[in-house]
C-alpha positions, 0 to 999 in steps of 0.5 A: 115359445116353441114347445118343441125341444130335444135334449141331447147327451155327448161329450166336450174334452172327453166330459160328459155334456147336455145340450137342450136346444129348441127344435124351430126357433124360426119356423115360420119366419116369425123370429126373424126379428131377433139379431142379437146373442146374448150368452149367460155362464154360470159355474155350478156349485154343486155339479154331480158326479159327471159335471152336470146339473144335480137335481136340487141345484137344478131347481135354482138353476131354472128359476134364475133362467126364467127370472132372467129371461123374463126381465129381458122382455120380447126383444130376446129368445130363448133357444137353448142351454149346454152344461158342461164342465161344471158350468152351465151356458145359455 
């Protein structure tokens, strides 16, 4: 997996929103092998102030993306998340 990621905030409906993505998922052509999306919506139950994550739902949150992504197997790649709207999408 890529170490090189970037964060970034802007606005959906005029909401605050947080995009974290992966730089390079296909530098060196490498990944090419992956055809297929896969997208995970998960509604948060306890967003802060803004919509967003707040810091302990995070923690779980994060946990089950790993769990997820670690059941998948090599045929998947992970390459980014959005929250939003008190929701959160990968």
């Amino acid at each position: 997996m890529s170490e090189n990621w970037n964060t970034y905030l802007s606005y959906i409906d005029n909401q605050p929103a947080s995009f974290l993505r992966v730089l390079e998922p296909w530098k060196n052509g490498e990944n090419e092998r992956f055809v297929y999306l896969y997208r995970l919506r998960v509604t948060l139950n306890e967003p802060n102030e803004d919509g967003l994550t707040c810091e302990q739902e995070a923690a779980v949150l994060y946990d089950l993306e790993d769990s997820i992504h670690d059941s998948l197997g090599s045929h998947f790649m992970f390459v980014g998340r959005m929250e939003a709207l008190w929701r959160v999408l990968q």
